[in-house]
Predicted model as a PDB file, atoms N, CA, C, CB and O in Angstrom, pLDDT in the B-factor column:
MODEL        1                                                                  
ATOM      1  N   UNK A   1      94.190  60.640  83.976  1.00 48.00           N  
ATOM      2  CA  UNK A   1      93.027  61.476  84.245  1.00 48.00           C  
ATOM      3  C   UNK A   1      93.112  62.736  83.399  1.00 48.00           C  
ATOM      4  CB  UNK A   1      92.929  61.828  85.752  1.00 48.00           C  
ATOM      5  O   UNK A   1      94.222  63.167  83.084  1.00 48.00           O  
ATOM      6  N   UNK A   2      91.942  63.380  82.997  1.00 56.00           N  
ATOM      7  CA  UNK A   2      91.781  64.318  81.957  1.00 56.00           C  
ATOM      8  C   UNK A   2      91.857  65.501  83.461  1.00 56.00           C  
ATOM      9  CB  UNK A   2      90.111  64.117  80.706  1.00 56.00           C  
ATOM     10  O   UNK A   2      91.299  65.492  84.558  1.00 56.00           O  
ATOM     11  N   UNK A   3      92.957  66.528  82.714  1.00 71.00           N  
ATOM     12  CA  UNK A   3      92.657  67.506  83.641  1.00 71.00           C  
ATOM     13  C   UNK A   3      91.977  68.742  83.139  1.00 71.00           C  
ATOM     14  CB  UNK A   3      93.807  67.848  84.267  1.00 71.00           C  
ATOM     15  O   UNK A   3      92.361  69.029  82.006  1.00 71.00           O  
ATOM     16  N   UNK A   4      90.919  69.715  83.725  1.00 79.00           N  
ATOM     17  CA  UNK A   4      90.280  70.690  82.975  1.00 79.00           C  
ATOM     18  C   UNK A   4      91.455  71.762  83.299  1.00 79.00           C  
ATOM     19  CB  UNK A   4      88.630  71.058  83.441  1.00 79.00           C  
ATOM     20  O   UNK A   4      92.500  71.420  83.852  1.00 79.00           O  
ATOM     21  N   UNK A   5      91.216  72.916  82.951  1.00 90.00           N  
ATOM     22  CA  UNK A   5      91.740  74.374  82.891  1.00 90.00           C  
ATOM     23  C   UNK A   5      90.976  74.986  84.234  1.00 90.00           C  
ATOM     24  CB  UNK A   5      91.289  75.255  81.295  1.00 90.00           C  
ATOM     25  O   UNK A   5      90.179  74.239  84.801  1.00 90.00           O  
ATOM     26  N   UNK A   6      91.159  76.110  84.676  1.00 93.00           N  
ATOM     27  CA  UNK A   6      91.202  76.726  85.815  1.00 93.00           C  
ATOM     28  C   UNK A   6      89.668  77.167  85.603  1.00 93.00           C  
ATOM     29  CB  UNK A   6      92.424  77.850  86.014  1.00 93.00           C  
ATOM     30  O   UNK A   6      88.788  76.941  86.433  1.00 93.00           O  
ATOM     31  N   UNK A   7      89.461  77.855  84.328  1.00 95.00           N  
ATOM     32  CA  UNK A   7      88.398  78.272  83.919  1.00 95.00           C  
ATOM     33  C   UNK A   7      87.020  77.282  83.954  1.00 95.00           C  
ATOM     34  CB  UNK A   7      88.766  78.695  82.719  1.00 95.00           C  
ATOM     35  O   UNK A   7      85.918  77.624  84.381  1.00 95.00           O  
ATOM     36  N   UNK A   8      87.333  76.145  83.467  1.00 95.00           N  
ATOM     37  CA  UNK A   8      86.377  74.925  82.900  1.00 95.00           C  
ATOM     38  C   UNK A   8      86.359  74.792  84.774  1.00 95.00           C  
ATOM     39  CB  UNK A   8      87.220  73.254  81.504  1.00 95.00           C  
ATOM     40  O   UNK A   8      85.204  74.839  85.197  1.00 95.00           O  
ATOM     41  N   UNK A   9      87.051  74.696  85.489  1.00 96.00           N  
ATOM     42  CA  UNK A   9      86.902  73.720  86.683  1.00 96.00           C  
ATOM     43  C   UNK A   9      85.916  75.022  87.206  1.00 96.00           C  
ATOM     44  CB  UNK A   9      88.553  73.101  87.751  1.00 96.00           C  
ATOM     45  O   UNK A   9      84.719  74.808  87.016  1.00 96.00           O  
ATOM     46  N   UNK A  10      86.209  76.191  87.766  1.00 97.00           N  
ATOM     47  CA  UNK A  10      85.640  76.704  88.703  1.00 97.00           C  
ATOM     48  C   UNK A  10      84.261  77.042  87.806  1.00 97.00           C  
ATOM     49  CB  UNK A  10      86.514  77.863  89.421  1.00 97.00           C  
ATOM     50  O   UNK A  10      83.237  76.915  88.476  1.00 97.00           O  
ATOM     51  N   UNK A  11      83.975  77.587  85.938  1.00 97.00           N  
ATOM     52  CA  UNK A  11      83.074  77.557  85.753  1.00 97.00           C  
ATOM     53  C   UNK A  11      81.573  76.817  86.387  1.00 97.00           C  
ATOM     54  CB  UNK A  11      83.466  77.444  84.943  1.00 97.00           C  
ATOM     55  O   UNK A  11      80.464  77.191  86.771  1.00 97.00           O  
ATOM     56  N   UNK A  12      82.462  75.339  86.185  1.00 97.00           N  
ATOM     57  CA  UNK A  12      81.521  74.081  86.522  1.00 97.00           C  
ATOM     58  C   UNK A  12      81.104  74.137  88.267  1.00 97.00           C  
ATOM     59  CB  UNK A  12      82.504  72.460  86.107  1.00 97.00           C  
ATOM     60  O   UNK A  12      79.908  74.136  88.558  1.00 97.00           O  
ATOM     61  N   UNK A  13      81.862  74.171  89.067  1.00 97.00           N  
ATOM     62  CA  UNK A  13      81.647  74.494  90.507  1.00 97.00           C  
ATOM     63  C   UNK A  13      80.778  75.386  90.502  1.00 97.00           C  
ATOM     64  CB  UNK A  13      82.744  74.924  91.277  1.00 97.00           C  
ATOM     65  O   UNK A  13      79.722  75.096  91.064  1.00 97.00           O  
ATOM     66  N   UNK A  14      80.899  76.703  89.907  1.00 98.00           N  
ATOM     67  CA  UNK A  14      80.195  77.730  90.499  1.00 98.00           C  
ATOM     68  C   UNK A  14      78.935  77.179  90.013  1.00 98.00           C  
ATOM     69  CB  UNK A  14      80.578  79.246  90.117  1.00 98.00           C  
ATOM     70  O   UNK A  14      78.135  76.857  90.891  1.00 98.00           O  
ATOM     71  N   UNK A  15      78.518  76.966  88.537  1.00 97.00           N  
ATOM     72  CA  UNK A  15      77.394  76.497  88.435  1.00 97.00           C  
ATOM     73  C   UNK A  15      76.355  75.432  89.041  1.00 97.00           C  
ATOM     74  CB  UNK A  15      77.546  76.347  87.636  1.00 97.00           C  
ATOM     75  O   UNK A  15      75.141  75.323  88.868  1.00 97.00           O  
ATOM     76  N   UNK A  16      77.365  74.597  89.900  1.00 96.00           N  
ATOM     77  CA  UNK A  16      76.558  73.808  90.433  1.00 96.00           C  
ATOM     78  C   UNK A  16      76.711  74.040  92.100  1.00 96.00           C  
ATOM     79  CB  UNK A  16      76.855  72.402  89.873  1.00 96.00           C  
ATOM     80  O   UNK A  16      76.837  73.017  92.773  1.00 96.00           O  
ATOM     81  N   UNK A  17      76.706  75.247  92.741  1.00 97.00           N  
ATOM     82  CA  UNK A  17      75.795  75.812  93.483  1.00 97.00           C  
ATOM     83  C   UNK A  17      76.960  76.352  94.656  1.00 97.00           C  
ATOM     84  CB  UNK A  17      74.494  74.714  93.941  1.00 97.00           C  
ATOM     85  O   UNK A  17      76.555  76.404  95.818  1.00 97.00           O  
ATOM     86  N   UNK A  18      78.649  76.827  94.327  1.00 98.00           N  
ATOM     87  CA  UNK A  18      79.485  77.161  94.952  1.00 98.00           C  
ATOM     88  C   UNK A  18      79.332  78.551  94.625  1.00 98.00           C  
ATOM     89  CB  UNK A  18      80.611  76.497  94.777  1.00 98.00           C  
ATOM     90  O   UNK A  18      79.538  79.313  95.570  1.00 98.00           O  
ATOM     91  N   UNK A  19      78.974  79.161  93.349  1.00 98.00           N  
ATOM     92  CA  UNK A  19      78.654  80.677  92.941  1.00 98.00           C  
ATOM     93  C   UNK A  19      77.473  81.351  93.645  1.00 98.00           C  
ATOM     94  CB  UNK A  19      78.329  80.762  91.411  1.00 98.00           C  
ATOM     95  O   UNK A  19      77.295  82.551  93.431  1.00 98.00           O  
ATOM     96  N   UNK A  20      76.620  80.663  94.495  1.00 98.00           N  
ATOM     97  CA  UNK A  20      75.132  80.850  95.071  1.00 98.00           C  
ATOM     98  C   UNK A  20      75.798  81.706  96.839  1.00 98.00           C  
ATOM     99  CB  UNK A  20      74.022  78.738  95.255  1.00 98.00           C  
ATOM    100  O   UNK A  20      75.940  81.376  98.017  1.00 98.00           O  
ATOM    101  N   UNK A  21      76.065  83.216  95.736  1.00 97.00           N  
ATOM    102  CA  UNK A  21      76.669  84.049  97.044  1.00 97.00           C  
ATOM    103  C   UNK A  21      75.594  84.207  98.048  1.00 97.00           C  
ATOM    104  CB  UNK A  21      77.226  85.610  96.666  1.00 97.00           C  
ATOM    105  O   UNK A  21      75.803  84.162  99.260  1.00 97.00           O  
ATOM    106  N   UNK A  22      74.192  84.432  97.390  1.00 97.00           N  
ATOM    107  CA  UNK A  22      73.301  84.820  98.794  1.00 97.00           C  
ATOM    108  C   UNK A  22      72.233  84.010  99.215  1.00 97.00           C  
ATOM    109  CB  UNK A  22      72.613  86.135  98.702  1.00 97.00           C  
ATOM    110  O   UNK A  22      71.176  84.374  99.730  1.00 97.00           O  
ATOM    111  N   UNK A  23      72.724  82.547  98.868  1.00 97.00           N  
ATOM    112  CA  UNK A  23      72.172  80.765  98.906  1.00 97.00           C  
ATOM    113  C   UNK A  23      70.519  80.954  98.645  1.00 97.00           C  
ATOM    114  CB  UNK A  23      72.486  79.772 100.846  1.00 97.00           C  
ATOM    115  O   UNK A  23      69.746  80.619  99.542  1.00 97.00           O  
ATOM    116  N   UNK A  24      70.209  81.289  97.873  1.00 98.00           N  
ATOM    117  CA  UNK A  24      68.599  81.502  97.297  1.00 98.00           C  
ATOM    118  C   UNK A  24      68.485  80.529  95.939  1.00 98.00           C  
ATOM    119  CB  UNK A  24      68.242  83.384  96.777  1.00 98.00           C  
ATOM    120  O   UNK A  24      67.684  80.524  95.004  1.00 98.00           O  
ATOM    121  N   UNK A  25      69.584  79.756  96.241  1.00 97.00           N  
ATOM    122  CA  UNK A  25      69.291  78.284  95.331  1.00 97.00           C  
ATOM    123  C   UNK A  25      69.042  78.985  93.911  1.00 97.00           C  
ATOM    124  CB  UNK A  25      67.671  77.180  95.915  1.00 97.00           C  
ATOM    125  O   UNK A  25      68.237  78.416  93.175  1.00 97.00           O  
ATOM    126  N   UNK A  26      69.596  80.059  93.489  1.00 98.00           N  
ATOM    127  CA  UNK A  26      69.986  80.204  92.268  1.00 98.00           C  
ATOM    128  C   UNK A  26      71.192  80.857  91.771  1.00 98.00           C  
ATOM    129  CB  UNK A  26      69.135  80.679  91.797  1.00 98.00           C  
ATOM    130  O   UNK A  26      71.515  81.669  92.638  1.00 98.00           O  
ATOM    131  N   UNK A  27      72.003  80.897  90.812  1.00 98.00           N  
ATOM    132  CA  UNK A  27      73.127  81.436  90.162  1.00 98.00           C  
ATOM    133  C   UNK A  27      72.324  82.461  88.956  1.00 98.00           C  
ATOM    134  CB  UNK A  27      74.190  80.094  89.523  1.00 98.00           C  
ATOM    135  O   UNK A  27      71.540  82.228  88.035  1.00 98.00           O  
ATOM    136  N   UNK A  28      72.992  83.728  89.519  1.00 98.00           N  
ATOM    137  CA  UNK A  28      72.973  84.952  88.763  1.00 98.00           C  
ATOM    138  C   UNK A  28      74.278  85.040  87.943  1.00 98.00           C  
ATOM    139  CB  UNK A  28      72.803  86.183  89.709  1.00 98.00           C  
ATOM    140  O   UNK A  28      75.356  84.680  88.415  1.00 98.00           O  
ATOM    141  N   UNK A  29      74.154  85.476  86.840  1.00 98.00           N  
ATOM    142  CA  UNK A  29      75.618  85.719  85.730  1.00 98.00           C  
ATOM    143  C   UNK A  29      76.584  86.828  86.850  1.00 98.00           C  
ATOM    144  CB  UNK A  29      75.050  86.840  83.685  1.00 98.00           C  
ATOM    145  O   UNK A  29      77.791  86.782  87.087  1.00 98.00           O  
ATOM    146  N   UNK A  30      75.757  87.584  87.277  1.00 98.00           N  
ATOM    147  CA  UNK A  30      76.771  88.339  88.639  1.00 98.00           C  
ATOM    148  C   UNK A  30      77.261  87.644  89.540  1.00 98.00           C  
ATOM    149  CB  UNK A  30      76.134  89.288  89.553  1.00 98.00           C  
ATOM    150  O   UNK A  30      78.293  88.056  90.069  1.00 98.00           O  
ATOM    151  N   UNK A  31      76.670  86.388  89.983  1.00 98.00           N  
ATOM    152  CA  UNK A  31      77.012  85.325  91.551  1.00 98.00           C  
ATOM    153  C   UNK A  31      78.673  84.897  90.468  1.00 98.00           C  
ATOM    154  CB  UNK A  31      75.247  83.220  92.084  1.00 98.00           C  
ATOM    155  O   UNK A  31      79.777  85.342  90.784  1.00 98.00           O  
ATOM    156  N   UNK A  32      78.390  83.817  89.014  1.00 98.00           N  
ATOM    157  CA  UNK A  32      79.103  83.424  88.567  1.00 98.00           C  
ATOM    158  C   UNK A  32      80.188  84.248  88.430  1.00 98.00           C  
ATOM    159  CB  UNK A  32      78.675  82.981  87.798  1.00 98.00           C  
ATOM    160  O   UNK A  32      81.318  83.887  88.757  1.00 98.00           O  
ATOM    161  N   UNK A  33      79.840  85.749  87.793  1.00 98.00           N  
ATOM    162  CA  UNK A  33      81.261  86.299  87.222  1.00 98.00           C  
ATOM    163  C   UNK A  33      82.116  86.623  88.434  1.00 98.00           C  
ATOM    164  CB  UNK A  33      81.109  87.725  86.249  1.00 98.00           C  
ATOM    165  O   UNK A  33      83.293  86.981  88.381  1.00 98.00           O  
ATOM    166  N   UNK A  34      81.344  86.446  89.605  1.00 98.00           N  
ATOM    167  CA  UNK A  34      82.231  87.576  90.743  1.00 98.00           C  
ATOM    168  C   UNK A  34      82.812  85.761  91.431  1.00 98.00           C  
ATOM    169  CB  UNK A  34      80.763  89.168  92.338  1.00 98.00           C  
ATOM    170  O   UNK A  34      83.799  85.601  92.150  1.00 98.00           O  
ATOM    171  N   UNK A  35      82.067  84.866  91.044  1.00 98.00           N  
ATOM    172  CA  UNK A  35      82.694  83.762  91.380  1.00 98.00           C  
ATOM    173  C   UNK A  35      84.313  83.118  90.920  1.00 98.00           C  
ATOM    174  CB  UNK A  35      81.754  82.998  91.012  1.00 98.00           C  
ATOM    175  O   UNK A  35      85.408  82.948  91.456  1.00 98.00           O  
ATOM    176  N   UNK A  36      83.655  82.897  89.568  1.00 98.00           N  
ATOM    177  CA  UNK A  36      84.763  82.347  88.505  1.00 98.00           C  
ATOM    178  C   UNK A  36      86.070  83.486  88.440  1.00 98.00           C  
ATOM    179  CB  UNK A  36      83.959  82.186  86.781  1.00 98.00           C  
ATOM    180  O   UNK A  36      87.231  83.077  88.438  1.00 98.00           O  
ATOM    181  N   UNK A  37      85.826  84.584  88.400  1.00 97.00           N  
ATOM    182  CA  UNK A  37      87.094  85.821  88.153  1.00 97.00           C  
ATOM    183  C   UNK A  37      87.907  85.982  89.408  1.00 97.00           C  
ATOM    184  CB  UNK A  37      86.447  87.481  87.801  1.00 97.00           C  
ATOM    185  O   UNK A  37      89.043  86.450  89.473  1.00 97.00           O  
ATOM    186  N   UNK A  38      86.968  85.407  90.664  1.00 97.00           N  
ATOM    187  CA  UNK A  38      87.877  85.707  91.711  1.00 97.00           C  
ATOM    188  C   UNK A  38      88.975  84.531  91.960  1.00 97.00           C  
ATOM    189  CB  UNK A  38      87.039  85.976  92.987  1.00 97.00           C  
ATOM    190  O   UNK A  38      90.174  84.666  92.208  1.00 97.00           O  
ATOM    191  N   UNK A  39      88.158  83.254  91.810  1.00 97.00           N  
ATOM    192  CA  UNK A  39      88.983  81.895  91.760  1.00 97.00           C  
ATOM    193  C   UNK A  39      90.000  81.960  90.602  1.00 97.00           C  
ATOM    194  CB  UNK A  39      87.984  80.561  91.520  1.00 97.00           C  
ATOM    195  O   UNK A  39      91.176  81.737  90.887  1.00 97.00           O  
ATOM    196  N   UNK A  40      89.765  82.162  89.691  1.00 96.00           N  
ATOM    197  CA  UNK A  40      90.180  81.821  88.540  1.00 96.00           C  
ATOM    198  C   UNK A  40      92.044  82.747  88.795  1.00 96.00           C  
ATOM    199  CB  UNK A  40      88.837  82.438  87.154  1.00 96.00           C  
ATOM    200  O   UNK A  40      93.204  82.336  88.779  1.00 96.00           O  
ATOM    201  N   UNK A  41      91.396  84.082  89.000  1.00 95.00           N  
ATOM    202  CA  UNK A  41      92.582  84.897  89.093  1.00 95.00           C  
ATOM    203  C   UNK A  41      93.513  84.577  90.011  1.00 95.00           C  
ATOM    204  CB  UNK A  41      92.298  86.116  89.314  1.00 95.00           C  
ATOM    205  O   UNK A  41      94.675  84.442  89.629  1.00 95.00           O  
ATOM    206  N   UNK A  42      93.218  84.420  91.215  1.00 95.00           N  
ATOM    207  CA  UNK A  42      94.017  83.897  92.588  1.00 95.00           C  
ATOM    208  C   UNK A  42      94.774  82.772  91.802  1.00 95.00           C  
ATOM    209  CB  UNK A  42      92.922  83.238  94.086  1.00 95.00           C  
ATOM    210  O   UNK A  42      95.804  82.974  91.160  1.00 95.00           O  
ATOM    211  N   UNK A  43      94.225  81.723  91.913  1.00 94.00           N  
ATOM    212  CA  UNK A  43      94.858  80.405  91.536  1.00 94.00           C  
ATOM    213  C   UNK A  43      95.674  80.639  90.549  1.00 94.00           C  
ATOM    214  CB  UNK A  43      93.967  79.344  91.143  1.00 94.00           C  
ATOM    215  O   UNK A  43      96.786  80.111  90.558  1.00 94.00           O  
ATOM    216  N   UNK A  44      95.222  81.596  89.360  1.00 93.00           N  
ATOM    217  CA  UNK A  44      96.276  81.210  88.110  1.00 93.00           C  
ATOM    218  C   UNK A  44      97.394  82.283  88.527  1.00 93.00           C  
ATOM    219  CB  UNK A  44      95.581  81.483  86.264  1.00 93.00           C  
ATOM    220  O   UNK A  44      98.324  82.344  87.723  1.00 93.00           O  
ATOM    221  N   UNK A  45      97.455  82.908  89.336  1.00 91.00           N  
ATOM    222  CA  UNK A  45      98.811  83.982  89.809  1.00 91.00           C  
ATOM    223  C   UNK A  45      99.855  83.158  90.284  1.00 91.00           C  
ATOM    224  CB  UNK A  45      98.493  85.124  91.126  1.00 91.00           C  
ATOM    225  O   UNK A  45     101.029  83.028  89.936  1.00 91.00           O  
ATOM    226  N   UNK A  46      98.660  82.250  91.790  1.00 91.00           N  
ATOM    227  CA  UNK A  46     100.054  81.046  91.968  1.00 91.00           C  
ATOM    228  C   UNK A  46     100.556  79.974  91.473  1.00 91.00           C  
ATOM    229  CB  UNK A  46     100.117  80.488  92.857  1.00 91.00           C  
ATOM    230  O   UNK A  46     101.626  79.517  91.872  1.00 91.00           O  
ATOM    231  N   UNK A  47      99.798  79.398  90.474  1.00 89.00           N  
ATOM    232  CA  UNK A  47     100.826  78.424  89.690  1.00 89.00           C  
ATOM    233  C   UNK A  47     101.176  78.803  88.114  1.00 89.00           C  
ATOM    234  CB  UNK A  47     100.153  76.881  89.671  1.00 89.00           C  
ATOM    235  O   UNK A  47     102.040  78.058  87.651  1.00 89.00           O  
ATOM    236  N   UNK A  48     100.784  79.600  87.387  1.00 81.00           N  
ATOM    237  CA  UNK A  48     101.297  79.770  85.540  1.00 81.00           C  
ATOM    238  C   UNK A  48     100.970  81.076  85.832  1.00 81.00           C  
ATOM    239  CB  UNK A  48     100.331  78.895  83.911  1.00 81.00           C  
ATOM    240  O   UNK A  48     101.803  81.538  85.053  1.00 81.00           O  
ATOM    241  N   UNK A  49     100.637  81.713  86.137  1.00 87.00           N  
ATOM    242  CA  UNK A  49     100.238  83.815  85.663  1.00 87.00           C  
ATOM    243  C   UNK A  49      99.006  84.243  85.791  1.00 87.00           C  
ATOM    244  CB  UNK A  49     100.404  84.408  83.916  1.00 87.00           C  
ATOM    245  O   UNK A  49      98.062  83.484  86.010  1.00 87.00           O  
ATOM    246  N   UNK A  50      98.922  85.305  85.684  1.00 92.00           N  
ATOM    247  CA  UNK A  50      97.345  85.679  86.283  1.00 92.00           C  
ATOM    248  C   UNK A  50      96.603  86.007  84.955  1.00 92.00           C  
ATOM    249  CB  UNK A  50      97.255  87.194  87.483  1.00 92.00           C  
ATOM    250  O   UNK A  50      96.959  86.902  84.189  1.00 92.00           O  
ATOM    251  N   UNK A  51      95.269  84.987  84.717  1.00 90.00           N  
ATOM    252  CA  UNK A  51      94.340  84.940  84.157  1.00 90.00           C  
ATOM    253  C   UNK A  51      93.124  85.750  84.595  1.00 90.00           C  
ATOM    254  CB  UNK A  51      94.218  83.841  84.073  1.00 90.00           C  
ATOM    255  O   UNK A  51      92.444  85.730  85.621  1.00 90.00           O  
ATOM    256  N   UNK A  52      93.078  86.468  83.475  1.00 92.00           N  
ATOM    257  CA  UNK A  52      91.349  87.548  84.066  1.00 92.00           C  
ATOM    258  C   UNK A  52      90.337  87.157  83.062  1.00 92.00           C  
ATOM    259  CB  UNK A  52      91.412  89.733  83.914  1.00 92.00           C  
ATOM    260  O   UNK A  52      90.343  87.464  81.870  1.00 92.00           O  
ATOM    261  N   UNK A  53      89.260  86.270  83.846  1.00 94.00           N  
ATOM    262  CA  UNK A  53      88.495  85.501  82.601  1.00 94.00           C  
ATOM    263  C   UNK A  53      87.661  87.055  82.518  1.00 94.00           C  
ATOM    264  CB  UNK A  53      87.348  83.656  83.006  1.00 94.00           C  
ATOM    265  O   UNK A  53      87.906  88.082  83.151  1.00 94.00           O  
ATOM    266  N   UNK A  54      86.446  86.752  81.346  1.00 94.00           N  
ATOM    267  CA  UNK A  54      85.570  87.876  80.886  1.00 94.00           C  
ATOM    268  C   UNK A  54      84.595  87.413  80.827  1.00 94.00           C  
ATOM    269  CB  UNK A  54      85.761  88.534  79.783  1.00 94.00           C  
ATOM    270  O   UNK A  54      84.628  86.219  80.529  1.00 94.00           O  
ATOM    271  N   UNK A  55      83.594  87.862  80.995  1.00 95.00           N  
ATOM    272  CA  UNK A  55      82.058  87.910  81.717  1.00 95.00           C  
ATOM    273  C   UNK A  55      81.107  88.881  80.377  1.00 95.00           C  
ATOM    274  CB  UNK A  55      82.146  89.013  83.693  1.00 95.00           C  
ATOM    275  O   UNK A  55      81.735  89.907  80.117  1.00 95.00           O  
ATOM    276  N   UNK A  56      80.057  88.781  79.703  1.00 95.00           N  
ATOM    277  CA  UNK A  56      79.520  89.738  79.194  1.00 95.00           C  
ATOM    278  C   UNK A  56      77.582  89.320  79.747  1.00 95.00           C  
ATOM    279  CB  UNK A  56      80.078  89.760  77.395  1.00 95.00           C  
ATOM    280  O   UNK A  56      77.150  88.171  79.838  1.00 95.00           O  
ATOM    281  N   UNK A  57      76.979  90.255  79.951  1.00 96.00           N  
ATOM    282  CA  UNK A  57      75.629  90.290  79.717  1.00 96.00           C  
ATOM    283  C   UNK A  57      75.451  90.598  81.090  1.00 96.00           C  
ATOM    284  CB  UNK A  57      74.887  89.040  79.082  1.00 96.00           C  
ATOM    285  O   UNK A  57      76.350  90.813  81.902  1.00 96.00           O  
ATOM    286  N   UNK A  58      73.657  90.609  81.386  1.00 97.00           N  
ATOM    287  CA  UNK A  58      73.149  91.367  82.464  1.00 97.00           C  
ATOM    288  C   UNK A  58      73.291  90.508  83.111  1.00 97.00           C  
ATOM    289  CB  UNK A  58      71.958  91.981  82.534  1.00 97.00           C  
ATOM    290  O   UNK A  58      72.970  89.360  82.807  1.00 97.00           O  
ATOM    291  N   UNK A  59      74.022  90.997  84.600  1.00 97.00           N  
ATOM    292  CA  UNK A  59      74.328  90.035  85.800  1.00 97.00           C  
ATOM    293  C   UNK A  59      73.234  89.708  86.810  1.00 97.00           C  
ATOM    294  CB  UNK A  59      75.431  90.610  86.608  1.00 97.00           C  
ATOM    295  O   UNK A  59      73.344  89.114  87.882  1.00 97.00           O  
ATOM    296  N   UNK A  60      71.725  90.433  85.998  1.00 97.00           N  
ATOM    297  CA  UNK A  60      71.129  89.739  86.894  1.00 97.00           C  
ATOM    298  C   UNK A  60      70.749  88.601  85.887  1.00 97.00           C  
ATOM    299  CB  UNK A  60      69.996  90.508  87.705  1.00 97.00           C  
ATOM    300  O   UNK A  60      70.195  87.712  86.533  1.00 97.00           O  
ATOM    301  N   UNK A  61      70.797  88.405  85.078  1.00 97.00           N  
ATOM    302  CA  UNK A  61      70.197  87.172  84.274  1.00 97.00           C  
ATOM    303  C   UNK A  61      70.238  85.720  85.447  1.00 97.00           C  
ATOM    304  CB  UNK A  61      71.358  86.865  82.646  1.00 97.00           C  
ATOM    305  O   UNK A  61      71.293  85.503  86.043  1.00 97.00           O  
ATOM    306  N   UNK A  62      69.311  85.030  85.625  1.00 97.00           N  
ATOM    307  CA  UNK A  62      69.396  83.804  86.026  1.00 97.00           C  
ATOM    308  C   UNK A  62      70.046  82.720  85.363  1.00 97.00           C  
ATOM    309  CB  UNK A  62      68.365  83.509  86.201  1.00 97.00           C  
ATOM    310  O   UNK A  62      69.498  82.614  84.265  1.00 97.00           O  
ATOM    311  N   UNK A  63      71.108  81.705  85.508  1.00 96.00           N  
ATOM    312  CA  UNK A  63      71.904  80.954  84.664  1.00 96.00           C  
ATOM    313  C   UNK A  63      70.861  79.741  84.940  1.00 96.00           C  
ATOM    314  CB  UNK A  63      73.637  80.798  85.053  1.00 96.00           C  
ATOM    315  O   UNK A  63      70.087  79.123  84.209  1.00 96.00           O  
ATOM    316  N   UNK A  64      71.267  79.657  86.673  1.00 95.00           N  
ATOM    317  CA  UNK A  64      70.331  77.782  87.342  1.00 95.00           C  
ATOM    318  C   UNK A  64      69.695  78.342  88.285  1.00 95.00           C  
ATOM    319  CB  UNK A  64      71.393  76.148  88.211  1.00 95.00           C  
ATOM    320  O   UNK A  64      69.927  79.462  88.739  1.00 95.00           O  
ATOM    321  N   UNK A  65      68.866  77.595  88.627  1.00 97.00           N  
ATOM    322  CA  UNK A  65      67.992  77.282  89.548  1.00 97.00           C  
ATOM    323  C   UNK A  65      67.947  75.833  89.855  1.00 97.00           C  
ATOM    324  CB  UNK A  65      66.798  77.754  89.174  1.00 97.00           C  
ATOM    325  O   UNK A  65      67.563  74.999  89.035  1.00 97.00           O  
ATOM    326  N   UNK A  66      68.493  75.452  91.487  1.00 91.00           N  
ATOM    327  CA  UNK A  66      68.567  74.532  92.052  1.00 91.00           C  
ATOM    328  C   UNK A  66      67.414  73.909  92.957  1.00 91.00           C  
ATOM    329  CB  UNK A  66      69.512  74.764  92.529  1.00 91.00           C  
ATOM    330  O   UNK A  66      67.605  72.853  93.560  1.00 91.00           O  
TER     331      UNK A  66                                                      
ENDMDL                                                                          
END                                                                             
């Protein structure tokens, strides 16, 4: 089995509707970054080191709409 990176996995989750902090069936670049940076960091502390992914642009931008 192909395994993704910490980044690729929770990216993909959040986008498909785990990042949808205030469930209005859409992902804001803010829902994602505060998504992906929080997972991303936790997890990579406890198994290889702590990863701080990076985020750029306006967090209200809409990514999806579900």
């Amino acid at each position: 089995a192909t395994e993704t990176g910490l980044f690729t996995y929770f990216l993909a989750a959040g986008l498909m509707g785990q990042a949808d902090a205030n469930a209005d069936k859409t992902i804001t670049l803010g829902e994602l970054k505060a998504y992906v940076t929080k997972n991303v960091t936790e997890t990579s502390i406890r198994i290889l080191g702590k990863q701080t992914p990076m985020f750029f642009g306006n967090d209200d931008n809409v990514l999806v709409t579900y």
